[in-house]
N, CA and C of each residue as an Amber inpcrd file, in Angstrom:
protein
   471
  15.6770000  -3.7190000 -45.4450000  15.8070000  -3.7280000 -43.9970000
  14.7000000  -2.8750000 -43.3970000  13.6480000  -3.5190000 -42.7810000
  12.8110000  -2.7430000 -41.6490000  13.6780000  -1.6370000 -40.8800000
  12.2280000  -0.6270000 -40.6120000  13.0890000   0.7270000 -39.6930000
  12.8240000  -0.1880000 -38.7000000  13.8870000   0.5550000 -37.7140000
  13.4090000   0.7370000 -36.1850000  12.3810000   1.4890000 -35.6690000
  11.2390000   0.6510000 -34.8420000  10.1170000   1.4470000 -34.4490000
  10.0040000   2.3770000 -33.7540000   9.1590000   3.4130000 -33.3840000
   9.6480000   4.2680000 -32.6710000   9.5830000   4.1190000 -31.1070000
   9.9390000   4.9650000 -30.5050000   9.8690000   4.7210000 -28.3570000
   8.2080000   4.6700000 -28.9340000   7.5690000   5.4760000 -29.1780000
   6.1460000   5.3190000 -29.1400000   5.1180000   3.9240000 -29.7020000
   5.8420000   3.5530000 -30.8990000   5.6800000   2.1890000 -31.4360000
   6.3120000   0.9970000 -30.5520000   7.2140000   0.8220000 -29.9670000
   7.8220000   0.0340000 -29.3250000   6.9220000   0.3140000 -27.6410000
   6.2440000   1.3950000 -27.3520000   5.4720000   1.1900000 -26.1080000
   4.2380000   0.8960000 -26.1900000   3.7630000   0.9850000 -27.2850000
   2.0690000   0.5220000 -27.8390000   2.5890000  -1.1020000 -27.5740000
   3.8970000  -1.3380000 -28.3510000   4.1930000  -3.4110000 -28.4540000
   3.8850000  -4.3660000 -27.1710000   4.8570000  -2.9880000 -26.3830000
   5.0000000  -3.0530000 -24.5380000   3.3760000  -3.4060000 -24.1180000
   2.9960000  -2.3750000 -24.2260000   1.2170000  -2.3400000 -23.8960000
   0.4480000  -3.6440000 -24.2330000   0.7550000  -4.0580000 -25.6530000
   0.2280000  -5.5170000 -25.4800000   1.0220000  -6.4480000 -25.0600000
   1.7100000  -6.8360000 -24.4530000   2.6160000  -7.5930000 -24.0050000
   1.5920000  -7.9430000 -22.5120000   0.5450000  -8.9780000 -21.9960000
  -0.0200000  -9.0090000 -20.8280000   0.8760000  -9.5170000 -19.8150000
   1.7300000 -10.4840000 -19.9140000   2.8270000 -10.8040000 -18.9730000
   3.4120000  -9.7330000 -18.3010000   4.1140000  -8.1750000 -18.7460000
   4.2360000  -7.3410000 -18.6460000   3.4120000  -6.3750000 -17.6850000
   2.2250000  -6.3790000 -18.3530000   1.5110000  -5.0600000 -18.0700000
   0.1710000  -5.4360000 -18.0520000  -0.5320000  -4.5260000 -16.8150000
  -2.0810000  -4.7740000 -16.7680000  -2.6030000  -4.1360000 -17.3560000
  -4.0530000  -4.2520000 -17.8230000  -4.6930000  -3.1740000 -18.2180000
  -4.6770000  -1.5550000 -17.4350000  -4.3140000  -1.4880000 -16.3110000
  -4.1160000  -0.1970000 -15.5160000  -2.9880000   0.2540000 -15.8250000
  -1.9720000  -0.2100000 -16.4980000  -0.3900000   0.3460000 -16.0630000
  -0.5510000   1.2300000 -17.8980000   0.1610000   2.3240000 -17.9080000
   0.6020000   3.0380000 -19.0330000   1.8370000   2.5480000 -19.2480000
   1.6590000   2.1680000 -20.6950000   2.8290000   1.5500000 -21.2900000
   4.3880000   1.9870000 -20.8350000   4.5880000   3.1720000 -20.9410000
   6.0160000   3.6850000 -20.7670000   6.4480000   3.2280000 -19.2800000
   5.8670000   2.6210000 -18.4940000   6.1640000   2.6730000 -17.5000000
   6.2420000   0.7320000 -17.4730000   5.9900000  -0.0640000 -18.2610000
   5.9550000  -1.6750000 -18.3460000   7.5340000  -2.0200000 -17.8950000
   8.1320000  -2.0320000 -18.2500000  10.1050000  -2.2840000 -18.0950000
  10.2810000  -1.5270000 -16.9390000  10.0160000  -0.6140000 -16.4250000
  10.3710000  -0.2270000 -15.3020000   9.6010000  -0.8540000 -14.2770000
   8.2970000  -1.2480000 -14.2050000   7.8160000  -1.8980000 -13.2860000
   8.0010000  -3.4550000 -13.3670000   8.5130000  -4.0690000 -14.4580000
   9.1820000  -5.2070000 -14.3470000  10.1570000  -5.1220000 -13.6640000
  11.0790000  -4.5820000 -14.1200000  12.8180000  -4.1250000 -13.3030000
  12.4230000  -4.2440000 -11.7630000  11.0880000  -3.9610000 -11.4670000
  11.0000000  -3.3240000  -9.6990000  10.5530000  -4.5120000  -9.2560000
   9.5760000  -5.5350000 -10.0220000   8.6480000  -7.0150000  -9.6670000
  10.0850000  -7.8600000  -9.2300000  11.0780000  -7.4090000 -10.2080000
  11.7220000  -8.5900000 -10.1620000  13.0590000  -8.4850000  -8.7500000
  13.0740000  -6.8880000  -9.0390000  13.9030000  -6.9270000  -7.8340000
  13.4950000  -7.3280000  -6.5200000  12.2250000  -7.1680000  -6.2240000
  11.3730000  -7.4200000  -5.0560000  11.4100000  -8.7160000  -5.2510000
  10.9470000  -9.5220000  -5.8380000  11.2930000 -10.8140000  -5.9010000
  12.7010000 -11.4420000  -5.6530000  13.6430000 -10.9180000  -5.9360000
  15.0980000 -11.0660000  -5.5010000  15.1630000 -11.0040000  -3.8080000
  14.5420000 -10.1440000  -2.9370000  14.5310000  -9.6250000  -2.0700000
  14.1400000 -10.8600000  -1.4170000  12.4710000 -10.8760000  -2.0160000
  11.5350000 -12.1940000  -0.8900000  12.3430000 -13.2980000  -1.0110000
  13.3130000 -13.8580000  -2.3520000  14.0300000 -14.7730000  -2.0570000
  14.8680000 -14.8450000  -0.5090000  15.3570000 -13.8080000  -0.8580000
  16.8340000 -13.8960000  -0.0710000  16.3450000 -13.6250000   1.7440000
  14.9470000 -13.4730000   1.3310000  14.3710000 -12.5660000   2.8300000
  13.8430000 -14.3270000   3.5440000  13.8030000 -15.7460000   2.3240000
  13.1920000 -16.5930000   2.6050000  14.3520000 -17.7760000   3.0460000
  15.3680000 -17.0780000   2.3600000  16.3620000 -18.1320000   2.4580000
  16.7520000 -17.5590000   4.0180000  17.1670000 -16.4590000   3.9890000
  17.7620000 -15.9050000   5.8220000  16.6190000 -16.4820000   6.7180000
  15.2460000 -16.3230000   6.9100000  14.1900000 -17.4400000   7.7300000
  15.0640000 -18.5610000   7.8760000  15.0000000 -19.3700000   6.7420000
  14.9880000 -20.8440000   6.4790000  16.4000000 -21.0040000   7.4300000
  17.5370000 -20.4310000   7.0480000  18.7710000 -20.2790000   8.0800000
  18.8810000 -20.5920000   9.8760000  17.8910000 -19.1530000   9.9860000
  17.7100000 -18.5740000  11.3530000  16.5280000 -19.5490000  11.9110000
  15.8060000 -20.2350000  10.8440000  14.6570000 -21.0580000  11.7510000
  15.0290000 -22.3470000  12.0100000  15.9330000 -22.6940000  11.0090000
  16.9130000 -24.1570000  11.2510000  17.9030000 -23.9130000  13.0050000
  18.6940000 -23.0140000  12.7560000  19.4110000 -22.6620000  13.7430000
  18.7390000 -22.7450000  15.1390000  17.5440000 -22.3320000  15.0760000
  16.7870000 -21.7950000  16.4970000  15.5460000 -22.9930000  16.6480000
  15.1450000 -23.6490000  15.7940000  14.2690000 -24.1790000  16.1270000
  14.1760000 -25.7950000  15.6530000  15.1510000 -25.6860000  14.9600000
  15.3850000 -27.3730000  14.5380000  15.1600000 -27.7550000  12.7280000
  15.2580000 -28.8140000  12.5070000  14.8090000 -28.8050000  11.3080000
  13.5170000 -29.9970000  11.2900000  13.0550000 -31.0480000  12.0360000
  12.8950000 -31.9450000  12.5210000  10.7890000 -31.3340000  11.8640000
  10.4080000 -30.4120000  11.7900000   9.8220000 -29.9600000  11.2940000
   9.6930000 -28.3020000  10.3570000   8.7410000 -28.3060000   9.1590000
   9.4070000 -27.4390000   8.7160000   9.2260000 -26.1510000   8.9330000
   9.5400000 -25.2970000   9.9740000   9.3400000 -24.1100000  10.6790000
   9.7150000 -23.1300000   9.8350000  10.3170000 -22.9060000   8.8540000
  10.5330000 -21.8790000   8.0510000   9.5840000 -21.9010000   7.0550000
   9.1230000 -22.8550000   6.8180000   8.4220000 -22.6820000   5.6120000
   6.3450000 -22.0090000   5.9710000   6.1250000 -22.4640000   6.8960000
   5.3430000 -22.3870000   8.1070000   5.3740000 -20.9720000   8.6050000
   6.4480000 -20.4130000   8.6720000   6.8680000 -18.6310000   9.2430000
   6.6250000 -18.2060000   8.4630000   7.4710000 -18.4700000   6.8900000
   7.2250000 -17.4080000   6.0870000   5.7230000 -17.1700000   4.7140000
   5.0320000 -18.4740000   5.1190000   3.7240000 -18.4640000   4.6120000
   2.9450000 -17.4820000   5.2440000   3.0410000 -17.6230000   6.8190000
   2.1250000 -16.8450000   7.8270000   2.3510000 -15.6200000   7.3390000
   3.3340000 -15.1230000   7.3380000   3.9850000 -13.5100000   6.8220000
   3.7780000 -13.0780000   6.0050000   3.3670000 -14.0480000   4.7300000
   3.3620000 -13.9380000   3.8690000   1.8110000 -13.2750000   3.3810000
   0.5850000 -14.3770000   4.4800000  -0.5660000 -13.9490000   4.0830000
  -0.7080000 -12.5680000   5.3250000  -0.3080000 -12.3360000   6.2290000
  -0.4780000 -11.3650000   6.5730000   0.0340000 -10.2140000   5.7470000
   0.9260000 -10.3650000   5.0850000   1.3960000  -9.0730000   4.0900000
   0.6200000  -8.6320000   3.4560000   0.1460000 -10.1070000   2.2050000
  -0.4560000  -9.9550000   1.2400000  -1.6930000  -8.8680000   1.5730000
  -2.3150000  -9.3630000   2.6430000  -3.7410000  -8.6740000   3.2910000
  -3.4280000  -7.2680000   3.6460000  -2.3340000  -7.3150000   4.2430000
  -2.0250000  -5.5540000   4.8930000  -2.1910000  -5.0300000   3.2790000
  -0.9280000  -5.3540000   2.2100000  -0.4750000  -4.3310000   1.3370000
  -2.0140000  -4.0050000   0.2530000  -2.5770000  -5.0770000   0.3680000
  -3.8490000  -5.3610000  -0.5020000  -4.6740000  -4.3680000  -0.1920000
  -5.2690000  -4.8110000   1.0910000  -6.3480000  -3.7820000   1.6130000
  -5.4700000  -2.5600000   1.4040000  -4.3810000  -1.9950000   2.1950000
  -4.1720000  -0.9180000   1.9300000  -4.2090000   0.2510000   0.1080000
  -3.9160000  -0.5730000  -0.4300000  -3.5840000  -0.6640000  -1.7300000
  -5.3900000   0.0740000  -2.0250000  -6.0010000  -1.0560000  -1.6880000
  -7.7680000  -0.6540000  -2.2760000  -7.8950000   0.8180000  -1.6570000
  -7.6850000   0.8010000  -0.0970000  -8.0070000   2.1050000   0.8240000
  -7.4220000   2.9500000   0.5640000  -6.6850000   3.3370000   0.0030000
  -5.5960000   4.5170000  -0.1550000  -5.4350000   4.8280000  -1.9790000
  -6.1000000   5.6660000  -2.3680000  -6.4950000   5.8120000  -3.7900000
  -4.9150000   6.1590000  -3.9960000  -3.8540000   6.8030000  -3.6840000
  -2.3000000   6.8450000  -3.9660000  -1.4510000   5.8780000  -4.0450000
  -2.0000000   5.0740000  -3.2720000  -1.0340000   3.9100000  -3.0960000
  -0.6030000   3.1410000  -4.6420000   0.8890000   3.5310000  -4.9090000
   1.4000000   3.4680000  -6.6030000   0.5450000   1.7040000  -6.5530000
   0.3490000   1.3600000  -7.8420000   0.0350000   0.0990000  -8.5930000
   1.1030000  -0.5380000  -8.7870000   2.1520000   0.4110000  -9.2910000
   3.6350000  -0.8210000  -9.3610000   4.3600000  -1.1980000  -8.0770000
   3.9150000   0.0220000  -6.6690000   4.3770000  -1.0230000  -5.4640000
   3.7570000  -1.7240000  -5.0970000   2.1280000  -1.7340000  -5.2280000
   1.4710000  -2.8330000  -4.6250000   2.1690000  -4.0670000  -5.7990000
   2.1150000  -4.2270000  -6.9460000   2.6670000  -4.9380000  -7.6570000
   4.1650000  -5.9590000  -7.2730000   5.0220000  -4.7490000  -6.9620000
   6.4660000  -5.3780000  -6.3310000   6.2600000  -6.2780000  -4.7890000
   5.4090000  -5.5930000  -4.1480000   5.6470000  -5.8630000  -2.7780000
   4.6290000  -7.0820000  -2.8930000   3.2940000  -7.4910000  -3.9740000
   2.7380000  -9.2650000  -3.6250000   3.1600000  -9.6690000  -4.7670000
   3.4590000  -9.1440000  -5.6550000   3.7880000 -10.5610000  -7.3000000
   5.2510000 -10.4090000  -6.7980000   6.1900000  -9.4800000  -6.5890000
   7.6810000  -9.5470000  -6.4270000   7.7780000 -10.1200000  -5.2870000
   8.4020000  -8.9360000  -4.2730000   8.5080000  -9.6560000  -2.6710000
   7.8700000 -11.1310000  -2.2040000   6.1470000 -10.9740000  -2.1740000
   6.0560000 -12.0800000  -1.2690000   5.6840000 -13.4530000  -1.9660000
   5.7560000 -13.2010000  -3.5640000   5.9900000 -14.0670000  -4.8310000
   7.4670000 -14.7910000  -4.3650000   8.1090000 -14.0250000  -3.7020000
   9.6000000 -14.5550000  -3.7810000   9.8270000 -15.5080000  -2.3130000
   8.9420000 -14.6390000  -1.3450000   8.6660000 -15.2120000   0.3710000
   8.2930000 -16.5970000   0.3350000   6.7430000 -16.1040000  -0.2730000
   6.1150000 -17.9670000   0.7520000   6.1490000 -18.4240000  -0.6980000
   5.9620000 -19.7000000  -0.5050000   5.8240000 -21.1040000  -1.3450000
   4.8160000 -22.0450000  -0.8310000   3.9910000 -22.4010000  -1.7470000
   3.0850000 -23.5730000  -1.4020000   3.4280000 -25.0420000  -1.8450000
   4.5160000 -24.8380000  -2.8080000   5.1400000 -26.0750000  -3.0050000
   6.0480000 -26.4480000  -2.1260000   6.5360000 -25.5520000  -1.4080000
   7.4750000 -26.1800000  -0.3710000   6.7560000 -26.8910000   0.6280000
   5.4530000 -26.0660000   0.8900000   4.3340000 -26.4250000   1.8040000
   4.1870000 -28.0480000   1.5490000   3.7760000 -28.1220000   0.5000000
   3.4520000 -29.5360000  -0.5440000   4.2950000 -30.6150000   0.5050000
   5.4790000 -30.3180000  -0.2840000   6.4670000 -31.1730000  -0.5770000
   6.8330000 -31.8430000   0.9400000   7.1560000 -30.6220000   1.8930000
   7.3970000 -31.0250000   3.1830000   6.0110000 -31.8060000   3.8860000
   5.3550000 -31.2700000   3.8230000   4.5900000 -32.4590000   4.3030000
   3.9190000 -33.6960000   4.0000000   4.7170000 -33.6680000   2.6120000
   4.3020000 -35.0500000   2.1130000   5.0670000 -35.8030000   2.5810000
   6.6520000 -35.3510000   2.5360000   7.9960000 -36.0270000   3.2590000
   7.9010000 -36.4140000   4.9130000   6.8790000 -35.4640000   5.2650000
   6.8290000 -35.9510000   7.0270000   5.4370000 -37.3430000   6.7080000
   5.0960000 -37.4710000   5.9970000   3.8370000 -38.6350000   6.0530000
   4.8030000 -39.7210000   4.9650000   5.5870000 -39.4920000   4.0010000
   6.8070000 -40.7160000   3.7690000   7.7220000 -41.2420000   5.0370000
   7.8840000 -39.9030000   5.7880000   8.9190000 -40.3120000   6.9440000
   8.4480000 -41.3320000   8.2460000   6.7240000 -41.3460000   7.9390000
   6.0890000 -41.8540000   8.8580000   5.6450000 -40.6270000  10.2350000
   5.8190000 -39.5430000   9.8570000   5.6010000 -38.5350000  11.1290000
   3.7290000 -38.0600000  10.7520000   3.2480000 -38.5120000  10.5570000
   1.4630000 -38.6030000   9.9230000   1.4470000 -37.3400000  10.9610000
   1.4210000 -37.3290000  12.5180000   0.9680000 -36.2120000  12.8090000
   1.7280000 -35.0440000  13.0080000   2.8830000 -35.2740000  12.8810000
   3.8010000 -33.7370000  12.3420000   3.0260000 -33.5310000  10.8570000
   2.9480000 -34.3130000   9.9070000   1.7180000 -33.8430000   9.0900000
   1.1630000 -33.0420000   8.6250000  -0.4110000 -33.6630000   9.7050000
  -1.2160000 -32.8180000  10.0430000  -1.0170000 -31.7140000  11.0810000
  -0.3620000 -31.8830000  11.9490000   0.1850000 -30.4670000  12.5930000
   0.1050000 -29.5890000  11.1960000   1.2500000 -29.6790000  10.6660000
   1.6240000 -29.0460000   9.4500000   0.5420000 -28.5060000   8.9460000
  -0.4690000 -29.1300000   8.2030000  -1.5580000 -28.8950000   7.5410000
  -2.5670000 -27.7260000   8.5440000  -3.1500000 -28.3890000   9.2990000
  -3.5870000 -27.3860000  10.4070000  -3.3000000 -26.5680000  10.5420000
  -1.8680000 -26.5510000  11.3230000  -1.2740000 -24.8580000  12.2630000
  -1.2810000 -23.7950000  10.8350000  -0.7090000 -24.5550000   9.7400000
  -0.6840000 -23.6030000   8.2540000  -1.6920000 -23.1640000   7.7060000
  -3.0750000 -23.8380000   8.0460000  -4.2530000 -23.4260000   7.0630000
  -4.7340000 -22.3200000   8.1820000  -4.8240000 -22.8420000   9.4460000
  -5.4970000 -21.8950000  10.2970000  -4.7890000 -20.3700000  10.7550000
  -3.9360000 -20.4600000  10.8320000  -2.5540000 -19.4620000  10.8020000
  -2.5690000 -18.8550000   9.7680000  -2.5610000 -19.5350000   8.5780000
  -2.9490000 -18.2770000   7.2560000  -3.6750000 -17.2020000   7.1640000
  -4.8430000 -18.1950000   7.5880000  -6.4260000 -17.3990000   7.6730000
  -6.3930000 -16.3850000   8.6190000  -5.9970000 -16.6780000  10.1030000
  -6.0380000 -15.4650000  10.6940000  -4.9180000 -14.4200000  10.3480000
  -3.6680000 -14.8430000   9.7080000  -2.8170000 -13.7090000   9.5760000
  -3.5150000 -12.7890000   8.3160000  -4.2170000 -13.0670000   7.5200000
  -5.0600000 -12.5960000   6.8530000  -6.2610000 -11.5100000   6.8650000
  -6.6720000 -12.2430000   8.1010000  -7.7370000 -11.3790000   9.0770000
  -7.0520000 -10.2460000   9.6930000  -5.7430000 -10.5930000  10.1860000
  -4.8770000  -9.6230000  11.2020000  -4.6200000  -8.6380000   9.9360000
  -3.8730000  -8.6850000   8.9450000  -3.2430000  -8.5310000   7.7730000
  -4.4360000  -6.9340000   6.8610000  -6.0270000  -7.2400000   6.8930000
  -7.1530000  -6.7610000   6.6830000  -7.3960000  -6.3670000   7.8740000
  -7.5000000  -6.3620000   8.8850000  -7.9570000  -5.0740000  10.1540000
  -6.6720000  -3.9970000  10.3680000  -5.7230000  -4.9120000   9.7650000
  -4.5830000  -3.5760000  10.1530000  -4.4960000  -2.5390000   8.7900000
  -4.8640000  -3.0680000   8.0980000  -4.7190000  -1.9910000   6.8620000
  -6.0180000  -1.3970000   7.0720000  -7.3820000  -1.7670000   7.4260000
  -8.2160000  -0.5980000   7.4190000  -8.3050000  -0.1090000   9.1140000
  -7.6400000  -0.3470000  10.1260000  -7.1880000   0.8340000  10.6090000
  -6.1540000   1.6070000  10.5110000  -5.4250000   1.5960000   9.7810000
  -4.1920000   2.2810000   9.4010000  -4.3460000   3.6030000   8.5370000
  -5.7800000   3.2990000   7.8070000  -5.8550000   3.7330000   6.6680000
  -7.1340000   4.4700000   6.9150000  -8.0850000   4.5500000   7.5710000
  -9.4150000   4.8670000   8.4610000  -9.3350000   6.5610000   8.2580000
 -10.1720000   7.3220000   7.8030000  -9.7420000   8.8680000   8.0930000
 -10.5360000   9.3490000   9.2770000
């Protein structure tokens, strides 16, 4: 019967494990910053499903407005937490980690993106569509832009 390896042998294993862990992260810390990706990801779910709710309720379903909200949010996040992340030599690696591979990993979807507007050009709605396509590509981009000027003035000494 093989020993059991040690915490130190079993965090070298961790360390190569790339799914896990980047080259920046110290091993002992791989399972705990999974535990945190995934909870944040739990979060952006549930943060995507309450949209999808509240945007049905208020705005119809007739196009897909939730999915459309929480992309926009999504790239504005990404950009705030990012830039900030670069600008701010403290800013932990495993929250920037939780808050774009967890959280907004869990928020926007591009397959939903996909899917719905393939269904409005099956449904025959061609320019709900391209609405779609448009208001989403261009709306990305600037929440992006917004997303990157607010983190480097936030962050500006």
């Amino acid at each position: 019967m093989a020993a059991q390896p040690t915490s130190s042998a079993a965090a070298e294993k961790i360390a190569r494990m790339p799914i896990l862990v980047s080259h920046y992260a110290p091993a002992f810390g791989a399972m705990e910053r999974f535990f945190w990706i995934c909870l944040a990801g739990a979060a952006g779910v549930g943060t995507r499903y309450l949209v999808g709710l509240w945007a049905g309720e208020r705005l119809g379903t007739a196009f897909p407005y939730a999915t459309l909200i929480v992309n926009v949010a999504g790239c504005f996040l990404i950009a705030l937490v990012m830039q900030t992340a670069l600008n701010v030599a403290t800013f932990s690696p495993t929250l920037r980690l939780a808050l774009t591979t967890g959280f907004l990993g869990g928020l926007t979807t591009y397959s939903s993106f996909a899917y719905e507007t393939t269904k409005l050009v099956q449904d025959g709605a061609r320019g709900a569509a391209l609405a779609n396509v448009a208001i989403t590509t261009v709306a990305c981009f600037v929440a992006v832009a917004l997303g990157l000027f607010l983190a480097n003035t936030m962050t500006k000494a």
